[in-house]
C-alpha positions as CSV (number, residue, x, y, z in Angstrom):
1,X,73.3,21.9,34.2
2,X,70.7,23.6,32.0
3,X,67.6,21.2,31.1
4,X,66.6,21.2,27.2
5,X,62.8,21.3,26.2
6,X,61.5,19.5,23.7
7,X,60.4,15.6,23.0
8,X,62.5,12.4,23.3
9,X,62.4,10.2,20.3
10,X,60.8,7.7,22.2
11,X,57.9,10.5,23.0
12,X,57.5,11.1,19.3
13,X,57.4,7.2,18.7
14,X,54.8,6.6,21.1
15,X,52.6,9.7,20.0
16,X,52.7,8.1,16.3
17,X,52.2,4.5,17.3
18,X,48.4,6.1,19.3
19,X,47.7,7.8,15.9
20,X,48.2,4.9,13.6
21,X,46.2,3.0,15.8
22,X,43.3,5.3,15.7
23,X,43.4,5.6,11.7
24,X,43.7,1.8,11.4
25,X,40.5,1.7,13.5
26,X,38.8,4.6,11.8
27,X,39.5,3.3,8.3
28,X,36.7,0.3,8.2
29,X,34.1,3.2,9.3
30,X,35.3,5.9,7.0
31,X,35.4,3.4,3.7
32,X,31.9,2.0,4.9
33,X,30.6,6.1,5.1
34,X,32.6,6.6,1.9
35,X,30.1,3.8,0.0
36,X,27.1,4.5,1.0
37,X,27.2,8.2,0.3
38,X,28.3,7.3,-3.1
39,X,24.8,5.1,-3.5
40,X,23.0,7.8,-2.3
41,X,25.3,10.4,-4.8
42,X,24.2,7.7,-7.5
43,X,20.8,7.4,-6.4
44,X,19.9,11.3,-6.2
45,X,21.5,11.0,-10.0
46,X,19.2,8.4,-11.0
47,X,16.0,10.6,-9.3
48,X,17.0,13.4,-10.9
49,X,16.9,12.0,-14.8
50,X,13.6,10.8,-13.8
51,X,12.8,14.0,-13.0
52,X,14.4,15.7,-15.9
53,X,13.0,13.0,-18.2
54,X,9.6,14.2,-16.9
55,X,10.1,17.2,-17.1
56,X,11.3,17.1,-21.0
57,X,8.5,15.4,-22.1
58,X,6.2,17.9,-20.5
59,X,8.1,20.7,-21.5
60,X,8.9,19.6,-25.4
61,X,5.0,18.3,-25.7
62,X,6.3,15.2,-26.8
63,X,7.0,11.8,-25.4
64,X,10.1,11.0,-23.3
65,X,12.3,7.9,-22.8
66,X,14.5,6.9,-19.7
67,X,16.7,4.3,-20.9
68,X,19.9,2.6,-18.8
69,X,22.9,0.7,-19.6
70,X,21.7,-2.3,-17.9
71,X,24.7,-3.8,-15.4
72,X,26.5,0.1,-15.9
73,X,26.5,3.0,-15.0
74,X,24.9,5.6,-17.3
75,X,21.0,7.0,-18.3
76,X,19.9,8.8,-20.5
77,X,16.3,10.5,-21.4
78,X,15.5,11.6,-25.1
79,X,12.5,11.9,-27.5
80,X,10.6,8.7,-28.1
81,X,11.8,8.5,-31.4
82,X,13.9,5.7,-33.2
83,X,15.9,8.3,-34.4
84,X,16.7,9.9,-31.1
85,X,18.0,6.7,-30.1
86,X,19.7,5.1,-33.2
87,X,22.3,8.4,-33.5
88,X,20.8,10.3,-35.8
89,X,18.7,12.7,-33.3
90,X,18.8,16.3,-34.4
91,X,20.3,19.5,-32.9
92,X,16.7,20.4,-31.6
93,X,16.0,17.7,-29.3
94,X,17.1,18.1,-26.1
95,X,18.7,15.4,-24.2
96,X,20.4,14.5,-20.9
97,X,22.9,12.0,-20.6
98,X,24.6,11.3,-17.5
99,X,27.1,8.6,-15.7
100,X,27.0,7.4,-12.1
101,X,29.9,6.9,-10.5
102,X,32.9,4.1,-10.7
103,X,31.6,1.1,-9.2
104,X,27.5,1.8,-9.1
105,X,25.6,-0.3,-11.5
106,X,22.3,-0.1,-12.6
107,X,19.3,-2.7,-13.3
108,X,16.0,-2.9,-13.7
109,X,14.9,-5.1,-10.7
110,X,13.6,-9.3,-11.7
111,X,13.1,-10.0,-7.8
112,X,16.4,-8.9,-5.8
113,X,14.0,-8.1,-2.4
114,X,15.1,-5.1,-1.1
115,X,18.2,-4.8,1.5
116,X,20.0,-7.8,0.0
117,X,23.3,-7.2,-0.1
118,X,24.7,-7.6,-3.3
119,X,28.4,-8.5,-5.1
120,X,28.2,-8.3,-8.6
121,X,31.6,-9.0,-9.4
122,X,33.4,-7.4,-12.4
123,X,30.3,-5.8,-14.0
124,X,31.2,-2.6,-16.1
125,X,30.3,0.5,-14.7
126,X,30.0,4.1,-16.0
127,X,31.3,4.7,-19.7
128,X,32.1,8.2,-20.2
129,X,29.1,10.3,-21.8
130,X,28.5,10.1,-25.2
131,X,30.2,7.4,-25.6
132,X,27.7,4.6,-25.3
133,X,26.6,2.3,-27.9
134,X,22.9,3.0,-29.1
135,X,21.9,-0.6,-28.8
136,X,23.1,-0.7,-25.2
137,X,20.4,1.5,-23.8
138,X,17.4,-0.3,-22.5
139,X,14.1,1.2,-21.8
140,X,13.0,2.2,-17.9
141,X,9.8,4.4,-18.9
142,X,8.4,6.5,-21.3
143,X,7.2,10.0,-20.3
144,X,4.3,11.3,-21.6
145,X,3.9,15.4,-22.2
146,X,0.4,15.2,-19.1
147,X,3.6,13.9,-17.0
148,X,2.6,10.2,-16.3
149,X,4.9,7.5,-17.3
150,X,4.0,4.1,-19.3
151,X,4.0,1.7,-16.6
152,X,5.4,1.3,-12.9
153,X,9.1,0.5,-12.5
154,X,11.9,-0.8,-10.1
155,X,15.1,0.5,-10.6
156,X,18.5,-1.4,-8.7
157,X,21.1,1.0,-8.1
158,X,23.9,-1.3,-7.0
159,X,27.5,-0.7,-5.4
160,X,30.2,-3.5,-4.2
161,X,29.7,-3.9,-0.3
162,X,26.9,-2.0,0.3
163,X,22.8,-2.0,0.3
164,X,21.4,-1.7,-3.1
165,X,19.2,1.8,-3.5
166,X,15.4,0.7,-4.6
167,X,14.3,3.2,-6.8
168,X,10.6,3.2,-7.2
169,X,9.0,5.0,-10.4
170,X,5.3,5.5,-10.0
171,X,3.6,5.4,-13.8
172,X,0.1,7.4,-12.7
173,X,2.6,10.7,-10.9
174,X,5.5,10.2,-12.8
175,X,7.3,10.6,-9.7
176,X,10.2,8.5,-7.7
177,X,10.9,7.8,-4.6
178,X,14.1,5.9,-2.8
179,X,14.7,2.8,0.0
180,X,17.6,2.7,1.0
């Protein structure tokens, strides 16, 4: 009698059983890596509208506000002019507008020490660009056009389950840096 190759069901079963196993085990780590590379995704955004807020008001010759959604998700540098902020801003002023994303908030920090862990429930997060209400923004910094901001500043860059990024705005360099 000729022997068949191949697997038995019972093979195939077992096979599958070790590789759910594995995933089910894997999945807790992969969700945890997911989060905290989306905080640092969010956080490189925030850095970099610093930067480009910075870099506007130097380049323009004119000051520059960083503004947030406070408890969302988007920022957003533009002239320091009412009109720049109240809608009507003209053609010629160059802004950036940008959204983190789903599930990072931001906030100006009132004490949270650094490495708390923090839940913040159903806050909103990102709306889409362009899309946010000119009395929603709130003020970080002002940029000047020598490249020094207004005054020093904490920024909270906060996702569900994981460490909040400390942003860290320096007003004498204009410049940020990150704890995470």
């Amino acid at each position: 009698m000729k022997r068949r190759s191949g697997f038995t069901l019972l093979e195939m079963v077992l096979v599958l059983a070790v590789i759910v196993m594995l995933a089910a085990m894997a999945y807790p780590t992969m969700t945890g890596w997911f989060r905290g590379e989306t905080m640092k995704s969010a956080s490189d955004t925030v850095r970099a509208a610093i930067s480009m807020a910075r870099h506007l008001a130097i380049e323009e010759g004119e000051p520059y506000r960083l503004s947030i959604v406070d408890g969302g998700g988007n920022l957003k540098a533009a002239p320091d002019r009412d009109d720049a902020w109240n809608g009507g801003a003209s053609d010629e002023d160059e802004e950036h507008e940008d959204a983190l994303p789903q599930g990072v908030a931001l906030s100006i920090d009132h004490g949270v020490s650094a490495g708390e862990i923090v839940s913040f429930g159903s806050r909103q997060t990102a709306m889409e660009i362009g899309e946010v209400n000119p009395t929603s923004w709130q003020k970080v910094a002002v940029f000047y056009p020598d490249g020094r901001a207004d005054f020093d500043v904490t920024i909270l860059c906060e996702g569900l389950g994981v460490r909040p990024a400390v942003i860290h705005l320096r007003a004498l360099t204009g410049t940020s840096s990150v704890e995470r």
